[in-house]
FIMIVEX-30604 format. One line per field, with one value per atom (N, C-alpha, C, O, CB): x, y, z; atom name. Coordinates in steps of 0.02 Angstrom, whole numbers, plus 50000, padded with zeros to 5 digits. Last residue first. Glycine has a CB too. Example, Ala and Ser with C-alpha at 12.3 -4.5 7.8 and 13.67 -1.06 7.14 Angstrom:
% residues 2
X <- c(50642, 50684, 50645, 50670, 50704, 50660, 50615, 50660, 50712, 50565)
Y <- c(49888, 49947, 50002, 50057, 49970, 49716, 49775, 49835, 49834, 49776)
Z <- c(50354, 50357, 50394, 50402, 50286, 50390, 50390, 50390, 50423, 50452)
at <- c(N, CA, C, O, CB, N, CA, C, O, CB)
***
This chain:
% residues 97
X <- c(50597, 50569, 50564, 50540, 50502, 50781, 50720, 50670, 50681, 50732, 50839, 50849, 50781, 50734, 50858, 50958, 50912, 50894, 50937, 50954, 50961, 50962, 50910, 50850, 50960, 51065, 51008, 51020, 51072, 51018, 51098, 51120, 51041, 50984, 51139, 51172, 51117, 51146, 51206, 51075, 51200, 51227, 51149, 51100, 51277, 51164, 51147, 51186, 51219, 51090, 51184, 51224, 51214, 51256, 51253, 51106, 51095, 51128, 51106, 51062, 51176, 51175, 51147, 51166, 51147, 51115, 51200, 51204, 51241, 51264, 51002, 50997, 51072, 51074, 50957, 51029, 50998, 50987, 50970, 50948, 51085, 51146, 51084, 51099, 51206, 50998, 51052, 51081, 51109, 51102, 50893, 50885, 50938, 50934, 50882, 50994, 50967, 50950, 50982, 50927, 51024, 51079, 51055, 51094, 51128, 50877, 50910, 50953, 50936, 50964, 50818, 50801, 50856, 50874, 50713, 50813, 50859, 50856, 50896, 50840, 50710, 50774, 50819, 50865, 50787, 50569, 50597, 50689, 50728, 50575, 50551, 50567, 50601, 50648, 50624, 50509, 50487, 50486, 50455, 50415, 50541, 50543, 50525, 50518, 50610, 50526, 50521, 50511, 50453, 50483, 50614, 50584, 50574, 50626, 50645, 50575, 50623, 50576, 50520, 50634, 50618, 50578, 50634, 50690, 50566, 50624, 50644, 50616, 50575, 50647, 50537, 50586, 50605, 50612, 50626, 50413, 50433, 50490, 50468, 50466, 50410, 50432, 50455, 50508, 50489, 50362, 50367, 50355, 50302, 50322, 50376, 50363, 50386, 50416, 50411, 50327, 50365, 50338, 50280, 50369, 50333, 50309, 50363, 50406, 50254, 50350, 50347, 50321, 50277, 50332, 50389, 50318, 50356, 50394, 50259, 50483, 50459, 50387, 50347, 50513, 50542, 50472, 50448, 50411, 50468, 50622, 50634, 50588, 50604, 50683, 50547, 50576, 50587, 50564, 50639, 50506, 50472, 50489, 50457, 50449, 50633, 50599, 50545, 50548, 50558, 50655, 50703, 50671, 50672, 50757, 50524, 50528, 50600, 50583, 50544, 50581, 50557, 50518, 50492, 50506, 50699, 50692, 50646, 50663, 50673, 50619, 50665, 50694, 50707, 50745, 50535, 50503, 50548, 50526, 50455, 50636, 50602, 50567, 50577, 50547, 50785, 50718, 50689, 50712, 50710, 50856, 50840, 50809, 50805, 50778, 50937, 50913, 50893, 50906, 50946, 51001, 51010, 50980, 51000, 51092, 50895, 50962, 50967, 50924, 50964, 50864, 50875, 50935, 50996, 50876, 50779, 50829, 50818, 50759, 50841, 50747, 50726, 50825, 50878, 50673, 50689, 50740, 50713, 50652, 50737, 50649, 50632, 50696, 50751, 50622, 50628, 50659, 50623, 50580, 50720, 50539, 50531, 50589, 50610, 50467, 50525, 50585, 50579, 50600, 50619, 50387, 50437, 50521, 50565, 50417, 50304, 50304, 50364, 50368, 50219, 50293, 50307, 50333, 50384, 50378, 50144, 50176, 50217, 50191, 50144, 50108, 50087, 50154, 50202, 50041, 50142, 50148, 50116, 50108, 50239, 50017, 50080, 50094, 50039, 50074, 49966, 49962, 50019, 50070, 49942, 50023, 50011, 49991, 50007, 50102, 49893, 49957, 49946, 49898, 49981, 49799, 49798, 49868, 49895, 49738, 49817, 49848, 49835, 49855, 49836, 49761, 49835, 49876, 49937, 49844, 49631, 49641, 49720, 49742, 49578, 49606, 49592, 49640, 49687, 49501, 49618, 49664, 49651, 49708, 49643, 49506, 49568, 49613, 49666, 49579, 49402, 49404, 49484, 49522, 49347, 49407, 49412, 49421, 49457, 49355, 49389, 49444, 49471, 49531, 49435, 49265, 49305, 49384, 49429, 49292, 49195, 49185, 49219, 49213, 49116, 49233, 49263, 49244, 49270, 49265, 49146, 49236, 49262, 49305, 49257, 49009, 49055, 49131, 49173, 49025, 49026, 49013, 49043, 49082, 48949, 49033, 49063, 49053, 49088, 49046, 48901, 48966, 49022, 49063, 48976)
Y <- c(48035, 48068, 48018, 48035, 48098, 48091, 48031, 48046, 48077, 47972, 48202, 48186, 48131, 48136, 48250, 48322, 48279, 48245, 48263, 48217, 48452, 48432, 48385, 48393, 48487, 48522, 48473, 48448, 48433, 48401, 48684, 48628, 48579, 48596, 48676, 48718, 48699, 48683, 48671, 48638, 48815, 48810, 48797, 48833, 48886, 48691, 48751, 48744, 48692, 48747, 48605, 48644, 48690, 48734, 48656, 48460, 48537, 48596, 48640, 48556, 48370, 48383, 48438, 48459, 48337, 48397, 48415, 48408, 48448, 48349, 48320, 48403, 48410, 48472, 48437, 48170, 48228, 48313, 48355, 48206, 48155, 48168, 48193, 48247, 48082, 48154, 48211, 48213, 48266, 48208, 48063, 48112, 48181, 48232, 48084, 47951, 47989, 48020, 48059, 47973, 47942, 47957, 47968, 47991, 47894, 47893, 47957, 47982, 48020, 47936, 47789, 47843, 47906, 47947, 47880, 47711, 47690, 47743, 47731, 47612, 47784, 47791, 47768, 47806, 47764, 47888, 47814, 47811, 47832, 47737, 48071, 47997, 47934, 47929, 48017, 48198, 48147, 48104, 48101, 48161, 48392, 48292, 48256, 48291, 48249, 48545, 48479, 48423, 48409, 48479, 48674, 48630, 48569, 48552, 48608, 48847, 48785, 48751, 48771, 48769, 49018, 48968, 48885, 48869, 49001, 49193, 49121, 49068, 49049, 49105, 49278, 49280, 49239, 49228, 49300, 49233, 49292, 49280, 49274, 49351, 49081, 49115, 49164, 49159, 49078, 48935, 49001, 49040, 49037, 49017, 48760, 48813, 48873, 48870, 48801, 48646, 48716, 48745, 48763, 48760, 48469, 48525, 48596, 48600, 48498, 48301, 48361, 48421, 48400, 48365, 48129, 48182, 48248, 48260, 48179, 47996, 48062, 48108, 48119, 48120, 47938, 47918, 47941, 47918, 47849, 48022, 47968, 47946, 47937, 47978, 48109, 48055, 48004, 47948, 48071, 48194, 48162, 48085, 48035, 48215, 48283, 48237, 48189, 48134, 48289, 48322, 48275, 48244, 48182, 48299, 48396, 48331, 48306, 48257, 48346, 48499, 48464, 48390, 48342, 48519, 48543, 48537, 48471, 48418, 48597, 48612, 48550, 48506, 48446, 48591, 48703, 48640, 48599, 48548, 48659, 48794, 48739, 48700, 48642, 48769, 48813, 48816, 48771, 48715, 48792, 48940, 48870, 48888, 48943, 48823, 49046, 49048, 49000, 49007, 49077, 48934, 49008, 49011, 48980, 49035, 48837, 48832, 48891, 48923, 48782, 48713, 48762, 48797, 48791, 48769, 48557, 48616, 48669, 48686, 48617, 48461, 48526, 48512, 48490, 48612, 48287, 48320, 48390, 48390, 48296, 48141, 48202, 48236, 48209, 48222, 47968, 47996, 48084, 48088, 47962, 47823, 47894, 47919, 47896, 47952, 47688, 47696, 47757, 47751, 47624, 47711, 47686, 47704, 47737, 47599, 47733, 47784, 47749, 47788, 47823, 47673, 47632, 47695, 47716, 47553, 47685, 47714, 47691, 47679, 47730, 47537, 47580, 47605, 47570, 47529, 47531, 47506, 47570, 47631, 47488, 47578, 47602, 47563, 47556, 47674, 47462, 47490, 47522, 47489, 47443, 47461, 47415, 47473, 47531, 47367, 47527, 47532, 47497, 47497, 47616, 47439, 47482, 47472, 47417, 47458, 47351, 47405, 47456, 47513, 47425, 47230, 47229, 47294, 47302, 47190, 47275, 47268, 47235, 47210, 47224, 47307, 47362, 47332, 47368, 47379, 47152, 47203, 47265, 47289, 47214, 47108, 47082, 47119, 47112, 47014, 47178, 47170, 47154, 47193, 47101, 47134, 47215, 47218, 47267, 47262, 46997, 47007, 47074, 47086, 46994, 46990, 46961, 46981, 46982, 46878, 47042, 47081, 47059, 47090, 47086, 46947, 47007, 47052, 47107, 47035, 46842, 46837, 46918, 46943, 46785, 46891, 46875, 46865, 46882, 46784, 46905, 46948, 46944, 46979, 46950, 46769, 46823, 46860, 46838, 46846, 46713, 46685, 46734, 46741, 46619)
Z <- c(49085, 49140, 49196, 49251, 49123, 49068, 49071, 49098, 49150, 49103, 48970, 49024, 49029, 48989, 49072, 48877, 48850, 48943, 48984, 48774, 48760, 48826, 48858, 48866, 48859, 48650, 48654, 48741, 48770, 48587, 48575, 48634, 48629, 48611, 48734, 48404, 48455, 48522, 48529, 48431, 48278, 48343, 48384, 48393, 48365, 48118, 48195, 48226, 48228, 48248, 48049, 48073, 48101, 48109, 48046, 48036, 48017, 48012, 47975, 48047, 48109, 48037, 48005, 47950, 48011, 48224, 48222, 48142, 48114, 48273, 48217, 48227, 48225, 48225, 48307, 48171, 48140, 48152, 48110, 48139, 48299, 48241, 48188, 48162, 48210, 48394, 48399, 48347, 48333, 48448, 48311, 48343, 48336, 48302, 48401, 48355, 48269, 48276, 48241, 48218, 48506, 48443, 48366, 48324, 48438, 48524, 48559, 48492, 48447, 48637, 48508, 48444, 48447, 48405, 48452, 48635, 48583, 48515, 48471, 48562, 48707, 48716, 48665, 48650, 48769, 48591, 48630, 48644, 48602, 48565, 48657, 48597, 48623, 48663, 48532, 48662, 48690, 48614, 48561, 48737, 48641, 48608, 48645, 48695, 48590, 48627, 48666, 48647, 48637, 48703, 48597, 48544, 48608, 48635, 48463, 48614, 48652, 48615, 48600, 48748, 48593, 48558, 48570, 48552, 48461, 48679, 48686, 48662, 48704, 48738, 48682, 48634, 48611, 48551, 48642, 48788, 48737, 48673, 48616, 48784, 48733, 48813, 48783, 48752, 48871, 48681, 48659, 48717, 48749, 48603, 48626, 48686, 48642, 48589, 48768, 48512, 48518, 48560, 48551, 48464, 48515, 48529, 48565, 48609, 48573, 48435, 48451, 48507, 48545, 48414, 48496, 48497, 48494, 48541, 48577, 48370, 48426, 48428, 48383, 48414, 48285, 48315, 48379, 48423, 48321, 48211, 48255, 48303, 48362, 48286, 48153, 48113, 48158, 48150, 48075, 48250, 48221, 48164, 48148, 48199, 48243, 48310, 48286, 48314, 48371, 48135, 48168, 48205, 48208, 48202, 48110, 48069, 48122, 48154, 47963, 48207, 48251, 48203, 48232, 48297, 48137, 48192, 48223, 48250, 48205, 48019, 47998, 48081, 48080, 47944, 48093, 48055, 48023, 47997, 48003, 48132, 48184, 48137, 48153, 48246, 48080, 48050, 48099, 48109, 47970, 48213, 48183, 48104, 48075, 48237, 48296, 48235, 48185, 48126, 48212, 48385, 48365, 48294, 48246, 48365, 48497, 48451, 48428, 48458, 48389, 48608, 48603, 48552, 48558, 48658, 48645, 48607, 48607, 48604, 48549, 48758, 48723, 48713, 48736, 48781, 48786, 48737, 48754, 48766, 48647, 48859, 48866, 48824, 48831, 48945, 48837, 48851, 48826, 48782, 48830, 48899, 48851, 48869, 48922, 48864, 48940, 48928, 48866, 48809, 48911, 48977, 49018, 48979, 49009, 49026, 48884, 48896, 48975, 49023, 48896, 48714, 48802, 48829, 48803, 48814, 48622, 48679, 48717, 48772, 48712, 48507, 48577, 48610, 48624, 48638, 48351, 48421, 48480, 48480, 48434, 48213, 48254, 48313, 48339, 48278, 48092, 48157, 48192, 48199, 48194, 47908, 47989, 48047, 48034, 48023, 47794, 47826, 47902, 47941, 47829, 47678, 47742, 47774, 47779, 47796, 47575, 47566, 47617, 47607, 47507, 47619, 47605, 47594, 47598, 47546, 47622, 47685, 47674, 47726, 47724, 47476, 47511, 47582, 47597, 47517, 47450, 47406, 47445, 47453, 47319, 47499, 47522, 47492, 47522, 47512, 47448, 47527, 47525, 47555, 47564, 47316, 47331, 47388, 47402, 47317, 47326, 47295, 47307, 47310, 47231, 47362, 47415, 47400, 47442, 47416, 47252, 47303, 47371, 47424, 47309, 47149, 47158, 47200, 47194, 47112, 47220, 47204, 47195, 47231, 47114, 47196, 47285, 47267, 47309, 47336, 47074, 47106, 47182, 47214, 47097, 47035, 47010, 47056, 47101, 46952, 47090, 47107, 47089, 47134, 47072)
at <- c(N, CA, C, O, CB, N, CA, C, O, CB, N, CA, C, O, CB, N, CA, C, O, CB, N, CA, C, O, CB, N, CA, C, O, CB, N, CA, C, O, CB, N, CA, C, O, CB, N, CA, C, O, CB, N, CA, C, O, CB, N, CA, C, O, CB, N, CA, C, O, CB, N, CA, C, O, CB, N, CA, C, O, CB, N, CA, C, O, CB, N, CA, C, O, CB, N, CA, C, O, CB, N, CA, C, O, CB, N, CA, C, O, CB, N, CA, C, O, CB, N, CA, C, O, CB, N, CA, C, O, CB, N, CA, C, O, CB, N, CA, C, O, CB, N, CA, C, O, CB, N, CA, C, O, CB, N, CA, C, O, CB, N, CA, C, O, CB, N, CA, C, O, CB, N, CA, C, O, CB, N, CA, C, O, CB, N, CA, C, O, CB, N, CA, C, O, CB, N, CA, C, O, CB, N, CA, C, O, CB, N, CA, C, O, CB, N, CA, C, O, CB, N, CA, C, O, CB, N, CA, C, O, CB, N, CA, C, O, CB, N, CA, C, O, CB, N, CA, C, O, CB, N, CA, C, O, CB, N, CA, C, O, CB, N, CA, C, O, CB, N, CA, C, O, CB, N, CA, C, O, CB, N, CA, C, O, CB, N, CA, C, O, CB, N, CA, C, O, CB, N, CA, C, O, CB, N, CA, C, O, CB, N, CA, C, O, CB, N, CA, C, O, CB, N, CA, C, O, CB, N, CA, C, O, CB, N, CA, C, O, CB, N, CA, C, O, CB, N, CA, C, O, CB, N, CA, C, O, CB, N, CA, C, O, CB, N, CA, C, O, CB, N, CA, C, O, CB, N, CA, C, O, CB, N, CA, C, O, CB, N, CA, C, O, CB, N, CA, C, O, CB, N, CA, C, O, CB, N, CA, C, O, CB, N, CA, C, O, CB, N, CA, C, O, CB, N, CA, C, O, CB, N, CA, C, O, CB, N, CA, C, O, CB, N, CA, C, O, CB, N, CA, C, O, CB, N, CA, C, O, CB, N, CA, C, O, CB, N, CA, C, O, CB, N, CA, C, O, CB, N, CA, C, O, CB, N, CA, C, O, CB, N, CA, C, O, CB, N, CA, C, O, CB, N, CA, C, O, CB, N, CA, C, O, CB, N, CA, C, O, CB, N, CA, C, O, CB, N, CA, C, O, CB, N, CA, C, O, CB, N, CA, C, O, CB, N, CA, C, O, CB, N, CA, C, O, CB, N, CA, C, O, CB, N, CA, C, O, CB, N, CA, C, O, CB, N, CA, C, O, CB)
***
């Protein structure tokens, strides 16, 4: 009897401390971002994108290093005001797909 209590007790304490599920993708209302900025830190860059429950990824075109986002439309404005808080000279260019 002990035994099944604390082996029901380790189940339910393990399955309170698994983190909730991410929502699914609404790949309907994505919005599309590159930046392009002068002399970034791209890994503080693209945590912006990521904070706001964005998908990263760094293109690389010889010289030229463009940051691509894909982040839910309402994330847009934390997003931009997290990379304008940086103080790069950036442009963000943002469009739906």
């Amino acid at each position: 009897m002990k035994i099944a209590f604390v082996t029901l007790a380790a189940i339910l304490s393990v399955a309170m401390a698994a983190p909730p599920a991410m929502p699914p993708v609404d790949r309907k209302n994505e919005i599309k971002c590159e930046v392009n900025a002068f002399k970034p830190s791209w890994p503080k860059l693209t945590a912006c994108c990521n904070n706001s429950m964005g998908r990263s990824k760094l293109e690389k075109d010889g010289k030229k290093v463009e940051l691509e986002c894909r982040l839910p439309w309402g994330k847009l404005v934390g997003f931009k005001k997290c990379v304008n808080d940086l103080n790069y000279s950036s442009i963000i260019d943002c469009e739906r797909d």
